[in-house]
C-alpha positions as CSV (number, residue, x, y, z in Angstrom):
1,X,7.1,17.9,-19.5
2,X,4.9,15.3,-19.5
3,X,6.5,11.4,-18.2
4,X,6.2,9.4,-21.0
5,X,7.5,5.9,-19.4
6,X,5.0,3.4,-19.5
7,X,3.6,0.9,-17.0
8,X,4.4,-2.7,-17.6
9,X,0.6,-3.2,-17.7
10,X,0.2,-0.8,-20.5
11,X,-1.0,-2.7,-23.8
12,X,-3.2,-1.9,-26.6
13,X,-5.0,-5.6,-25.8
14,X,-4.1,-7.0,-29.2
15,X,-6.2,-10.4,-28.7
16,X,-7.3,-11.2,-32.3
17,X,-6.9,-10.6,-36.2
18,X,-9.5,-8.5,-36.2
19,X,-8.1,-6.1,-34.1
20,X,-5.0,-5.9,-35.9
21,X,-6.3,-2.8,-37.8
22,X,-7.1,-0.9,-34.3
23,X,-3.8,-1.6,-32.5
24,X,-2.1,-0.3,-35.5
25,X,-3.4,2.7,-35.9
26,X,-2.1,4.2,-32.9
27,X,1.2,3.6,-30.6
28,X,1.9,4.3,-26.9
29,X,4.2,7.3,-28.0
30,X,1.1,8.5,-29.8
31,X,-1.1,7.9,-26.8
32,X,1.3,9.6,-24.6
33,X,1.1,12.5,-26.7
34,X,-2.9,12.8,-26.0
35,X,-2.3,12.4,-22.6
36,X,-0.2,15.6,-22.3
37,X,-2.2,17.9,-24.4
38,X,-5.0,16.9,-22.2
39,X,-3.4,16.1,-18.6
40,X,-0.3,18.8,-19.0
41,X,1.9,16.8,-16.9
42,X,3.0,14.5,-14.2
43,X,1.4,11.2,-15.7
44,X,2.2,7.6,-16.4
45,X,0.2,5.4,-19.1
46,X,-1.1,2.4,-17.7
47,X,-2.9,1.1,-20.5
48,X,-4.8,1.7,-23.4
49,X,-7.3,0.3,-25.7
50,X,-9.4,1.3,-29.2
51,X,-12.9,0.1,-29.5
52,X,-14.7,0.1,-33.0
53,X,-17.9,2.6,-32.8
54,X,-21.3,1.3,-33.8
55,X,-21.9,3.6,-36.7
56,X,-20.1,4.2,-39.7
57,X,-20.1,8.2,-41.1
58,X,-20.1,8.9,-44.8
59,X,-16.0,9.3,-45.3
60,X,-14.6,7.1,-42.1
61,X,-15.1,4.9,-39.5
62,X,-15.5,5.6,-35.9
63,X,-14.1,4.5,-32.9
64,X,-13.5,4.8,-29.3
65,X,-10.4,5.6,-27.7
66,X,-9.8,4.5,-24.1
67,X,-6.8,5.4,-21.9
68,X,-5.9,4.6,-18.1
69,X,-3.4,6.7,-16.8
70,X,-1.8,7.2,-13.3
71,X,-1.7,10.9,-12.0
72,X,-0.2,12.6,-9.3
73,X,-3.6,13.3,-7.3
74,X,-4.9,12.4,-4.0
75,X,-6.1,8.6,-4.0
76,X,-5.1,5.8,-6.1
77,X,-4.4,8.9,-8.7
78,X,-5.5,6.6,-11.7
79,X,-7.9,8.2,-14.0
80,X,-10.1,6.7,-17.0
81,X,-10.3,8.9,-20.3
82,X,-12.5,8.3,-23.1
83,X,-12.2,10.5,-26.5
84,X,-13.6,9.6,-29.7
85,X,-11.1,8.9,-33.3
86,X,-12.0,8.6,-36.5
87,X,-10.1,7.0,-39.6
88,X,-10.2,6.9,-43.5
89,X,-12.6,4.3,-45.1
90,X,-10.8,1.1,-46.2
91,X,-9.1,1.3,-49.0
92,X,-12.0,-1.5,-50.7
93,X,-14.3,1.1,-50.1
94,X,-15.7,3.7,-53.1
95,X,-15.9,6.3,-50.8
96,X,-11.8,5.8,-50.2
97,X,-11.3,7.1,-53.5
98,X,-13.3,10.3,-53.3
99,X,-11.8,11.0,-50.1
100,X,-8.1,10.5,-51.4
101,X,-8.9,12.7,-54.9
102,X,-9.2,15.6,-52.4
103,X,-7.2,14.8,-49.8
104,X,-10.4,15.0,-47.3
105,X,-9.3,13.5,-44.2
106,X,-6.1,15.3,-44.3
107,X,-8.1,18.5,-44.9
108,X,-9.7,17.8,-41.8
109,X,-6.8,17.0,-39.7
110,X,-5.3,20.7,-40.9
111,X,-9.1,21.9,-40.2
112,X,-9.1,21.2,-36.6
113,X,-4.9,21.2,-35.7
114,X,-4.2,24.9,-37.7
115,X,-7.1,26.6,-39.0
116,X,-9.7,26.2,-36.0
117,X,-7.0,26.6,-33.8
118,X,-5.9,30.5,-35.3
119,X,-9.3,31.4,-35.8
120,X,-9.9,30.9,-32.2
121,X,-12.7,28.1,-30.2
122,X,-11.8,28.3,-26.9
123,X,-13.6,31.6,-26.3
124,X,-17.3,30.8,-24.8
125,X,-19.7,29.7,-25.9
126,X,-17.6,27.0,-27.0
127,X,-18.9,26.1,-31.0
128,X,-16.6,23.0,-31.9
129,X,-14.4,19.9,-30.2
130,X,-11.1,20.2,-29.2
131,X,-8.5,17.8,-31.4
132,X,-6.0,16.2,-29.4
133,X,-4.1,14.1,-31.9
134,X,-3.8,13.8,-35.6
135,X,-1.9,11.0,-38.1
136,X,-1.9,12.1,-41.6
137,X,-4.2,9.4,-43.4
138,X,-4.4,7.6,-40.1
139,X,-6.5,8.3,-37.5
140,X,-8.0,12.6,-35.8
141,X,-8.3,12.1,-31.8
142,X,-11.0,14.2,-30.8
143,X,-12.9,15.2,-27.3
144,X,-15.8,12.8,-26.7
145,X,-18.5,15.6,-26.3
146,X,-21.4,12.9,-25.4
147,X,-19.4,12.9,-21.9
148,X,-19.9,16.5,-21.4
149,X,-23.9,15.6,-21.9
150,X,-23.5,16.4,-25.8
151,X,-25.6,14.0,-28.6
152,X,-26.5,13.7,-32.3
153,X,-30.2,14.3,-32.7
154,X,-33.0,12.4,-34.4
155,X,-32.1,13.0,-37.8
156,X,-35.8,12.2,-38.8
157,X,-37.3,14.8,-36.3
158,X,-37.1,18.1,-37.6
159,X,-35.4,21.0,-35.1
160,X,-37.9,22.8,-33.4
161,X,-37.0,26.8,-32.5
162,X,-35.4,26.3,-29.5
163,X,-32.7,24.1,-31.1
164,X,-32.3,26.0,-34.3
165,X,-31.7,29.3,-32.0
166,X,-28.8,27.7,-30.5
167,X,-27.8,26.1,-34.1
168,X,-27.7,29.3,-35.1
169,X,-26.0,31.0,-32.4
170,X,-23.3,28.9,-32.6
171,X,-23.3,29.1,-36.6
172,X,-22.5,32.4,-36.1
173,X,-19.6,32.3,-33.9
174,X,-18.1,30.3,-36.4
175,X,-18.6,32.8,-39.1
176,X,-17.7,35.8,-36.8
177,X,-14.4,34.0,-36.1
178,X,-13.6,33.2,-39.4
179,X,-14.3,37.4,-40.1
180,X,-12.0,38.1,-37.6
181,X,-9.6,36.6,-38.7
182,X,-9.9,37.1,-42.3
183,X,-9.8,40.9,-41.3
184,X,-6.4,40.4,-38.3
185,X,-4.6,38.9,-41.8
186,X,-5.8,42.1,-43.7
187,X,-4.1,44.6,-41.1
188,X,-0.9,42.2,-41.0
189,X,-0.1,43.5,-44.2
190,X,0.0,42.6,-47.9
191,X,-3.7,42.7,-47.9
192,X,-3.4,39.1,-47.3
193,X,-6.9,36.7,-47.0
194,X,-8.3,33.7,-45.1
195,X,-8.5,32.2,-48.9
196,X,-4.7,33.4,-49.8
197,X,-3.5,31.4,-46.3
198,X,-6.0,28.7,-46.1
199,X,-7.7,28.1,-49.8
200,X,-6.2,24.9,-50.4
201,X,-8.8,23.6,-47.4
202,X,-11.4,25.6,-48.9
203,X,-11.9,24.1,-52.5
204,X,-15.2,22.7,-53.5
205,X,-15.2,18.9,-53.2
206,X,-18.6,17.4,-53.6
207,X,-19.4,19.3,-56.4
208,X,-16.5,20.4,-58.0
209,X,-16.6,21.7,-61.4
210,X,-15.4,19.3,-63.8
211,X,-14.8,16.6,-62.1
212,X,-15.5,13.4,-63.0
213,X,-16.6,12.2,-59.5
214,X,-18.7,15.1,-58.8
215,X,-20.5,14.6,-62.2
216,X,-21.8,11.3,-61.2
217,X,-22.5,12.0,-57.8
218,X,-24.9,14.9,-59.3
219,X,-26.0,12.9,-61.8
220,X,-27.3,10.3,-59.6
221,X,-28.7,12.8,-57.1
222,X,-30.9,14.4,-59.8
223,X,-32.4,10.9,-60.9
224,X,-33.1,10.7,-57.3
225,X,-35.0,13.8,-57.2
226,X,-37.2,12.9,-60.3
227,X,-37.8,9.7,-58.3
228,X,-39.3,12.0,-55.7
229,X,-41.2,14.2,-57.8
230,X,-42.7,11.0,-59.7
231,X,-44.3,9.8,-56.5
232,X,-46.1,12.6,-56.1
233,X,-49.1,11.0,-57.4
234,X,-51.7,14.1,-57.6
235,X,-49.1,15.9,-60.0
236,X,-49.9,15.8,-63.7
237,X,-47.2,15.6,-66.7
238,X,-47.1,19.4,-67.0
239,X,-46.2,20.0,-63.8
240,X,-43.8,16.9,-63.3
241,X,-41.7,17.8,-66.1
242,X,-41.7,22.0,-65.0
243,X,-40.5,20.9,-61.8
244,X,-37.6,18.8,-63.0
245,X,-36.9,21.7,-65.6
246,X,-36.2,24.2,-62.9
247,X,-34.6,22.0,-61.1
248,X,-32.0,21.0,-63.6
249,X,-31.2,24.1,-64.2
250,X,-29.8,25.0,-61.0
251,X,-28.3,22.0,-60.5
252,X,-26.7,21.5,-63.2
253,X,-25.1,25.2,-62.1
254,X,-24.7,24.1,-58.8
255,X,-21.0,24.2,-58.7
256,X,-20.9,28.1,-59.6
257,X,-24.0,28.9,-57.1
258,X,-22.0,27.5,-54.4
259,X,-18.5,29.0,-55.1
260,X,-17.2,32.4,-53.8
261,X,-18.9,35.0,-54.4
262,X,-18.1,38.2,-55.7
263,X,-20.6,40.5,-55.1
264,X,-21.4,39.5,-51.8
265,X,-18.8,39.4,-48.5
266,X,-17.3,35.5,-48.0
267,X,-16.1,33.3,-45.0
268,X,-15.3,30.3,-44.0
269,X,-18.4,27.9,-44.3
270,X,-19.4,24.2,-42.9
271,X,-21.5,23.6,-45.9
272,X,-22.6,20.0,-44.1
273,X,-24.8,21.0,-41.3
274,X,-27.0,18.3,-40.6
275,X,-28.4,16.3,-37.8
276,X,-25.1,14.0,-37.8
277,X,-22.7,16.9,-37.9
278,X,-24.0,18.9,-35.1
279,X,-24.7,17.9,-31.4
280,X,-27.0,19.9,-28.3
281,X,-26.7,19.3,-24.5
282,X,-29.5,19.7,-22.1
283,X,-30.0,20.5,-18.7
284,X,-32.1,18.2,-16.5
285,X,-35.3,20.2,-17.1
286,X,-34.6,19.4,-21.1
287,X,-33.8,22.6,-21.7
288,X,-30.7,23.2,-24.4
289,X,-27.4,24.6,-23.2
290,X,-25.1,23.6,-25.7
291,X,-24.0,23.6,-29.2
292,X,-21.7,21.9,-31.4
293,X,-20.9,22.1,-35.1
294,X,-18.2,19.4,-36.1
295,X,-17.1,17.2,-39.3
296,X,-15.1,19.5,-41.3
297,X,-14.7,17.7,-44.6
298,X,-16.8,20.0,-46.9
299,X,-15.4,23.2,-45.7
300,X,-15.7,26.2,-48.4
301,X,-15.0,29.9,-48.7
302,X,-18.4,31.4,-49.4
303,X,-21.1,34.1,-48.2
304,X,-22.4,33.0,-44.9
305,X,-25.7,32.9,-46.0
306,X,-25.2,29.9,-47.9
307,X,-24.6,28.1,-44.8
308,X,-27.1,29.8,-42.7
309,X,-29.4,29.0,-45.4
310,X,-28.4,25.5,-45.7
311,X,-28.2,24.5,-42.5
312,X,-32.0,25.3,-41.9
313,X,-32.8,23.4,-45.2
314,X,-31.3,20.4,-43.7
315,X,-32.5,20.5,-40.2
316,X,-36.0,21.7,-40.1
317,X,-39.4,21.4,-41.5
318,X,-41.2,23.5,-44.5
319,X,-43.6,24.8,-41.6
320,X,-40.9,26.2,-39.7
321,X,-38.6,27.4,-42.7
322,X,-42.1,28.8,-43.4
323,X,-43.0,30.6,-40.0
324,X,-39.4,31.5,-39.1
325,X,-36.9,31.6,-41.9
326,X,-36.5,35.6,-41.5
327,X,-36.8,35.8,-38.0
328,X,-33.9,33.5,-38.0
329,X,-31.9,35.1,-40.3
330,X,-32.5,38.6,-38.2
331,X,-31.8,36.1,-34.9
332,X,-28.3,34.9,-37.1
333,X,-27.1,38.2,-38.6
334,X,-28.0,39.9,-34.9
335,X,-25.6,37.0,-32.7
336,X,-23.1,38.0,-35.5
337,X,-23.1,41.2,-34.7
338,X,-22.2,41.0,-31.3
339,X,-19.6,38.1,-31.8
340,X,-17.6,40.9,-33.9
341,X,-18.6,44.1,-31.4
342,X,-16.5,41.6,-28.9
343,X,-13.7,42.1,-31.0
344,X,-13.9,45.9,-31.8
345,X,-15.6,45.1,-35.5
346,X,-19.0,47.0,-36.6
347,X,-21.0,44.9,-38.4
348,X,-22.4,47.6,-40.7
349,X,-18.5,48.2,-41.9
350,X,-18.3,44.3,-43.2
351,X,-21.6,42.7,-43.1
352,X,-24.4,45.0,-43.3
353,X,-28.2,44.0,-42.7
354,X,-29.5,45.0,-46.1
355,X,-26.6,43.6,-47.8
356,X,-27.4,40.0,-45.8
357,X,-30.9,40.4,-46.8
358,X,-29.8,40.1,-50.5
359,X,-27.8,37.5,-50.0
360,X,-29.8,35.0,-48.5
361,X,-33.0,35.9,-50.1
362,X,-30.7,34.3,-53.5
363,X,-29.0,31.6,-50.7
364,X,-32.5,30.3,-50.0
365,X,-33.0,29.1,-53.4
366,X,-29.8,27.1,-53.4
367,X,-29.8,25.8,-49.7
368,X,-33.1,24.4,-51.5
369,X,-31.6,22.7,-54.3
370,X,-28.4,22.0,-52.1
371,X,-31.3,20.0,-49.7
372,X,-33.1,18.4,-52.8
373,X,-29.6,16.9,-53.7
374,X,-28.7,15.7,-50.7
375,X,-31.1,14.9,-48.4
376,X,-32.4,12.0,-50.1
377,X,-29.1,10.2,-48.9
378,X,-28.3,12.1,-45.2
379,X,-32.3,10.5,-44.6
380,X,-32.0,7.2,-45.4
381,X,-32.6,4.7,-43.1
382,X,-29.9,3.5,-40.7
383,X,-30.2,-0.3,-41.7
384,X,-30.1,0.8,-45.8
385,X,-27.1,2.9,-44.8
386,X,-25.3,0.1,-42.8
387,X,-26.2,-2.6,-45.7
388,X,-24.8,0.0,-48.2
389,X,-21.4,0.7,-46.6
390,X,-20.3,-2.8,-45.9
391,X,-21.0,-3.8,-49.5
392,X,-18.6,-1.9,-52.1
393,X,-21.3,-2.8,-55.1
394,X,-23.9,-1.6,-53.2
395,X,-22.6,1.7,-51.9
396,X,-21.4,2.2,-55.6
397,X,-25.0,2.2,-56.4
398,X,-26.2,4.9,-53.4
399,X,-24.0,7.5,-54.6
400,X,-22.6,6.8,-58.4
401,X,-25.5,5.4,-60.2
402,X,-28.4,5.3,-61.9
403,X,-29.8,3.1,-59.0
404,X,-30.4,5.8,-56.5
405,X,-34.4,6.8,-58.1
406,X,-35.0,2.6,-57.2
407,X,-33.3,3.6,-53.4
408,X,-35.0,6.6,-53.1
409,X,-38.6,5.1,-54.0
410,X,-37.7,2.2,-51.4
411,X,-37.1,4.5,-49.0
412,X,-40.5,6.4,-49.4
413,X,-41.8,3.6,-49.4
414,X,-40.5,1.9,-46.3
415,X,-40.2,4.8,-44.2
416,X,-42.6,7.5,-43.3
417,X,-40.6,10.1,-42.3
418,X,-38.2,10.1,-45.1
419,X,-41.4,10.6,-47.5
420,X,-42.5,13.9,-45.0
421,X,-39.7,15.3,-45.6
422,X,-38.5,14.2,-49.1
423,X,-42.0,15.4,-50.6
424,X,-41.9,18.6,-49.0
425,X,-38.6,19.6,-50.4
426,X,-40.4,18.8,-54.1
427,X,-43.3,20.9,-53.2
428,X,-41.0,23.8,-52.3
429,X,-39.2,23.4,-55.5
430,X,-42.9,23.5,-57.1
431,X,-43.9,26.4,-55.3
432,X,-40.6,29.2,-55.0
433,X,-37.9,27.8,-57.3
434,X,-37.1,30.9,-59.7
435,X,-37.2,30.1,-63.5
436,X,-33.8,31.8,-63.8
437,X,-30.7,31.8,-62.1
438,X,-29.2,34.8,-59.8
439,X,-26.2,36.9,-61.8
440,X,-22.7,35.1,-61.0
């Protein structure tokens, strides 16, 4: 059992109004309790303090959590920890509201403290953070990967092979985990599902069918994308308004392309896999030798291909969705394969190659629209994002309004790299989006 006295020097330095908000977000008892799932035993807080992060993420704000603790070791036995927290917007913020409707950063919390936990992530290679402390609409304690040599890449330079064969690799020991345990709960008895145990952290949430929230975020996202096609300056009428036809029809069904599926076999998805939500370690020679997938507040119960598809639609460029997109789907389904043969499960019994072949060949028309919908905001620049979410009206606009097409055009504008890879997601739509929709 873990000492949970304090030292006399321990404080949480509370020096100024401003830090009234950190120092109450967490308590030595609370502190204590990281210590233990992280030291076992045999320790005495010494002090403790919580720094605010230097970037914001789309549903919370970040932070830094650091901890001195005495040890029973050789030397001095004091060590310095570091891990990384995160908390719910303020309640002055838009985005406050659309987290609260769904419960988001509670689903989290349950994500990483139940469900991650019973599916299994401390069998190598590693694919996610550990958690070490959770307060319901508080604060999530997590591991501070960027210690272990982890980071967030570029988000404006596209992944190149090497990192989307690692991306991928670890995408797939996600899903095989999620498999495994969706079929452990099957031989349990009553025939019983990952979605019967864990649905209510798999419903849709950015766009939900009929909600009111989601209906404006989609709205604003397609006048973005007619902003994007409207720049394209070399495009007549004609093919302008053919583009924004088959684009409105999927979106508009986005909702039902994205739900379960019943034709095709489902898991547990990410559904968020960009640059920001996934981080790669490298040996000194720059070579990768690590993965991580984390944020957890979009998580869904869909066929895998969806993500897989996704997740390269965010990430890389058309010239290497173009050069590798089914070499990377045979590289995907193949690492699946042997994350379930670990566990005594044939592929061919519950995710066969041909059937995975039809299912992404229909995902890669969505992960395309998905990308259209959302990229245009995951790419903008940091200084636009930073003036956006420290000024309520403002954000409103970004996500809600009819504004976005003016942000969107700015951003083309202002930054090169946005454009690249803004206009190539229109000339994809141009050149491969179906005029009709796959069968439900």
């Amino acid at each position: 059992m873990a000492t949970i006295n304090v030292d006399k020097t321990c404080s949480a330095l509370p020096i100024s109004l401003q830090d009234h908000r950190e120092t109450s977000l967490l308590t030595d008892r609370d502190v204590n309790k990281i210590l233990e799932r992280k030291l076992g035993s045999n320790f005495r807080l010494v002090s403790w303090r919580l720094e605010l992060g230097d970037s914001k993420g789309f549903l919370g704000q970040y932070y830094r959590l650091h901890i001195t603790a005495k040890c029973d070791t050789d030397g001095d036995g004091t060590q310095s920890l570091r891990f990384f927290a995160k908390t719910p917007p303020p309640p002055n913020n838009p985005q406050f509201e659309f987290l609260k409707r769904y419960d988001i950063f509670n689903k989290e919390i349950a994500v990483y403290t139940d469900l991650i936990r019973r599916m299994g992530v401390d069998e190598p290679p590693k694919w996610t953070v550990e958690c070490y402390f959770s307060k319901q609409n508080v604060i999530i304690v997590l591991e501070d990967a960027s210690l272990d040599g982890y980071v967030t890449p570029n988000k404006y330079v596209p992944l190149d092979e090497d990192h989307c064969v690692w991306l991928l690799r670890t995408l797939s020991k996600f899903h095989s985990r999620s498999l495994i345990l969706d079929e452990k709960l099957r031989l349990e008895g009553n025939n019983r599902t990952i979605l019967d145990l864990y649905g209510h952290l798999l419903n849709e949430v950015l766009f939900a069918d009929g909600d009111e929230i989601s209906k404006r975020i989609l709205f604003s996202s397609t006048l973005g994308f007619y902003t994007m096609v409207d720049c394209i300056e070399n495009f007549d009428n004609d093919t302008k308004n053919d583009i924004k036809y088959r684009f409105t029809m999927w979106s508009q069904n986005i909702s039902r392309l994205l739900a379960p599926s019943d034709r095709h076999r489902n898991v547990i998805c990410h559904r968020d896999i960009w640059t920001n939500n996934m981080m790669f370690r490298h040996d000194p020679d720059g070579n990768t030798n690590g993965c991580y997938i984390i944020d957890w507040q979009f998580l869904c119960y869909c066929p895998p291909a969806i993500d897989f598809a996704c997740c390269i639609y965010l990430t890389t460029n058309r010239t290497t969705r173009d050069h590798y997109f089914d070499t990377f789907a045979k590289l995907y389904h193949d690492s699946l394969a042997q994350n379930l043969a670990q566990e005594g499960l044939d592929i061919d019994k519950h995710l066969p190659w041909t059937a995975f072949c039809e299912s992404f060949a229909e995902a890669r028309n969505i992960a395309l629209v998905y990308a259209a919908l959302n990229l245009q905001v995951m790419l903008m620049s940091d200084s636009i994002t930073m003036q956006y979410f420290d000024e309520v009206d403002k954000l409103e606009q970004a996500f809600y309004s009819n504004k976005r097409g003016e942000i969107v055009r700015h951003q083309c504008e202002a930054v090169p790299a946005y454009k690249s890879r803004i206009l190539e997601i229109v000339l994809e739509v141009k050149d491969h989006l179906l005029e009709r929709l796959p069968n439900p």
